[in-house]
C-alpha positions in Angstrom: -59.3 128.3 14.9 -56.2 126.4 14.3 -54.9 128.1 11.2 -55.3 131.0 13.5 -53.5 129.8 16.1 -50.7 129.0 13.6 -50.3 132.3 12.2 -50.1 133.8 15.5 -47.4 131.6 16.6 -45.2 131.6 13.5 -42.8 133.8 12.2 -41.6 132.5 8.9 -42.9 134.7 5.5 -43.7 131.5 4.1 -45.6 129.6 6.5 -47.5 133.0 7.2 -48.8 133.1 3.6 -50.1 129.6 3.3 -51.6 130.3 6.7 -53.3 133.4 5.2 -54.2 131.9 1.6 -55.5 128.7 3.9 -58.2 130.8 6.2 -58.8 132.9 2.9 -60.1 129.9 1.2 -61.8 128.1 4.7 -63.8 131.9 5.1 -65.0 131.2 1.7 -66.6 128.3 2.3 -70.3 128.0 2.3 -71.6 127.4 6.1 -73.0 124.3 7.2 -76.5 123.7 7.6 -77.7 122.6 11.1 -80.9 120.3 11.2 -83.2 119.4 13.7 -84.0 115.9 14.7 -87.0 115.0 13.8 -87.9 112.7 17.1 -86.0 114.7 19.8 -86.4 118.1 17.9 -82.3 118.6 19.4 -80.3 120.7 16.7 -76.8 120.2 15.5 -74.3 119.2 12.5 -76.2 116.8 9.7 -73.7 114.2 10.8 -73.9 114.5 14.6 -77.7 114.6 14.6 -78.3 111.3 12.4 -75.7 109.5 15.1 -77.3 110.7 18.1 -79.2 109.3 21.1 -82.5 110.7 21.7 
């Protein structure tokens, strides 16, 4: 969302290339899993769910 943000505001050739090259490689990252928690069954991020209150 940010590099997006970024390219829309800019209008330097440069900075506009990195931007692209940047989301480029973001969009070719593999998406995150979301789990369940086991006691609360609530589902989220890895990270979020093993800090969370049930």
């Amino acid at each position: 969302m940010h590099l997006s943000q970024a390219l829309s505001r800019t209008d330097d050739a440069e900075v506009q290339a990195y931007l692209h090259a940047a989301l480029e490689s973001a969009e070719a990252l593999p998406p995150t899993p979301l789990v369940e928690c086991p006691v609360c069954g609530k589902v989220g991020l890895p990270e979020r769910i093993e800090m969370h209150d049930c």
